[in-house]
N, C-alpha and C positions, 0 to 999 in steps of 0.2 A: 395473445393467449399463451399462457403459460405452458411448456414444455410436462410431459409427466413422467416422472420416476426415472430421471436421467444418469443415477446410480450415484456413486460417489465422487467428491472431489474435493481435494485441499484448498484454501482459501487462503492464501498470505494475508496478514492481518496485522498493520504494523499500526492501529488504535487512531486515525488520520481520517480524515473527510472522506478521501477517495476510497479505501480500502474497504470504508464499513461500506459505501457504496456497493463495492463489488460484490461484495459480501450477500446485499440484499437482493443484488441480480441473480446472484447466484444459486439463492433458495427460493425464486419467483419461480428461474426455471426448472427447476423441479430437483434440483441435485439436495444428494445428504453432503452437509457441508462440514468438512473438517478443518479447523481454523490453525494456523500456526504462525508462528510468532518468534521474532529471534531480541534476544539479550545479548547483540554486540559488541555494546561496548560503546556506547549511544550517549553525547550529555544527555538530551532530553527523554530522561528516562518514564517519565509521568507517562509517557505513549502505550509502555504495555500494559500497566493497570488500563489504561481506556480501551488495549483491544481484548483483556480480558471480560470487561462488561459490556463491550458490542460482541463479542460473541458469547454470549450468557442472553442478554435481551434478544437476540436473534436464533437462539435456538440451536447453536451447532452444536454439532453430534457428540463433539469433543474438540478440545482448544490443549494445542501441544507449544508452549515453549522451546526453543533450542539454545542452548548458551555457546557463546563463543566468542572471539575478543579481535574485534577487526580493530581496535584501537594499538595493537602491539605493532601491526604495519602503518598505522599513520596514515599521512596525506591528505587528510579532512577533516574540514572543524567541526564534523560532526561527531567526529570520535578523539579527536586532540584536544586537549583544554588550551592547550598553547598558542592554537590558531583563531584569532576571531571570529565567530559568526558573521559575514558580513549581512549591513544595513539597507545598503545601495543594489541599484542595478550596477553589473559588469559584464564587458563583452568577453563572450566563450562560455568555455565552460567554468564555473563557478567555483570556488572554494570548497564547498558546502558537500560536493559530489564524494560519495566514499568511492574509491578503489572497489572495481568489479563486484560490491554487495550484489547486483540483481544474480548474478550467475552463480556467486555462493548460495543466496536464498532460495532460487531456482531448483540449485544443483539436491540440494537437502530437502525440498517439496517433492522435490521427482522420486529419491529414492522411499521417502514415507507413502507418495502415490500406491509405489509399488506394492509397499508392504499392505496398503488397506484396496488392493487391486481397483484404485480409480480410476477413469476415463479422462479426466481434466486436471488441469492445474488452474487456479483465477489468479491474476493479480491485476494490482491497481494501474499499470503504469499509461500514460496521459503524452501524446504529441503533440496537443496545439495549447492547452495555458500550463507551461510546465518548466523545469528552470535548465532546460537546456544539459540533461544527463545522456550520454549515448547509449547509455544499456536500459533508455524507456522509448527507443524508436521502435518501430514496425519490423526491419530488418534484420535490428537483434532476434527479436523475439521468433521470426520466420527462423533464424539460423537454429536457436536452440532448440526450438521443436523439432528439427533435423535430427539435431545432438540426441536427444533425449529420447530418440525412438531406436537412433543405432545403437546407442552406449545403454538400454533395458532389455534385461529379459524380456518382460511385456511387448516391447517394440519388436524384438524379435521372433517370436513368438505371433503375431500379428493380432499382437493388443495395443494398437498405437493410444497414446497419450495425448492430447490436444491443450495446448497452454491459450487459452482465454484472456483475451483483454478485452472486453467490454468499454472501455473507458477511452481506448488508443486513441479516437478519431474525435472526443467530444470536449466542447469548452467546459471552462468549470462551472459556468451558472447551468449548463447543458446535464452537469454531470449529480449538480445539487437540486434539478429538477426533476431529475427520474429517482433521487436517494427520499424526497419529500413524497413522491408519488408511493414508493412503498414503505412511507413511512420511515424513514432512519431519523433517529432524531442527533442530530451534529451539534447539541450542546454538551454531549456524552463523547465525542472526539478529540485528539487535540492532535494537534497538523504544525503546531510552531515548533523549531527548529531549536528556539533554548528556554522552551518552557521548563517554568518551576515548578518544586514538587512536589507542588499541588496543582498542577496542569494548568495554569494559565500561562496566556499566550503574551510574547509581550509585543505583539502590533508591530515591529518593525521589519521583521526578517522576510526573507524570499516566499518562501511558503504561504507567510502570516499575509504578506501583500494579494499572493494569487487566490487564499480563499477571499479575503475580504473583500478581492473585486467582483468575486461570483457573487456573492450575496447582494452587491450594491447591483450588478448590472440584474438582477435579476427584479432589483425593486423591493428587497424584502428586508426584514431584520434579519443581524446578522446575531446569531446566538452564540458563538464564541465568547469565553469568557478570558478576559486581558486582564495583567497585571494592574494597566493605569488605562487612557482614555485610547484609543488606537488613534483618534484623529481621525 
């Protein structure tokens, strides 16, 4: 049963499977969802148009962009051109991982919290099909709710914040079956890592792999729209 009139909360909304998911939990249980979105400096730029129109078809209150260029510190192919995307599984932690994004996106969710006096924070991040990032474990996220209550007015004040992960503990067909149940439609997503830009996905990369297992283990078509054939 759905939650009622659970007041406000920002929604990280990076236009990907999981996110509009959370998204969709988010307005089940009863919250005004405010959606935000960061331009940092990302190849696969096609992601914010899509979290622009997952949150437009879903109704949020307002969808705030932030610009900002994690591409000037490097370290990731997802914001280097110079580094390849890789294709393969690897052991560790991946290439792919940006330099502390959750705690930058986090840290900038918190302080707009404030300003629209929310109760929550959502985001997408995922511990059991997911590619191996330390800042989407459980432990992070318990730390910065820490952070986030000493370091706010709100928090001091004794208006604590609570950061929401709905998704921490579920697989990805686990995650694409509660996003189906309230409806999200995940042909309107894109989740690959060097999609072009016109948001297709090209089937091979990390990401492109862990949705397209949810869909098969779940038995269903997989609505993803791919450059060529994913195989």
């Amino acid at each position: 049963m759905a939650e009622a009139q659970m007041g406000d909360a920002v929604v990280l909304v990076s236009g990907g499977l999981d996110s509009a998911t959370v998204l969709a939990m988010a307005g089940a249980a009863g919250y005004r969802c405010h959606t935000l979105s960061f331009d940092y400096g990302q190849r696969h730029r096609a992601e914010l148009a899509a979290a622009e129109r997952i949150a437009q078809d879903m109704k949020a209150c307002s969808h705030k962009v932030v610009r900002l260029d994690l591409g000037t510190i490097g370290g990731s192919a997802l914001t280097d051109e110079s580094i390849q995307v890789p294709e393969c599984s690897s052991e560790g932690i991946p290439i792919t991982y940006v330099p502390a994004r959750n705690t930058v996106f986090l840290s900038i969710a918190l302080g707009w919290a404030e300003v629209l006096n929310a109760s929550a924070i959502f985001i997408g991040v995922n511990a059991v099909d997911y590619s191996g990032y330390p800042d989407c474990r459980p432990e992070y996220i318990e730390a910065f709710q820490v952070l986030a209550n000493l370091a706010t007015r709100a928090g001091v004040e004794g208006r604590p914040l609570t950061i929401k992960t709905p998704l921490i503990d579920l697989s990805k067909s686990d995650i694409i079956r509660h996003g189906l149940a309230l409806g999200v439609d995940y042909s309107k997503t894109v989740s690959c890592y060097q999609a072009n830009s016109e948001g297709l996905a090209c089937g091979r990369c990390d990401s492109c792999r862990l949705r397209r297992k949810g869909f098969l283990d779940l038995g269903i078509s997989d609505p993803t729209l791919y450059q060529h054939h994913a195989g």
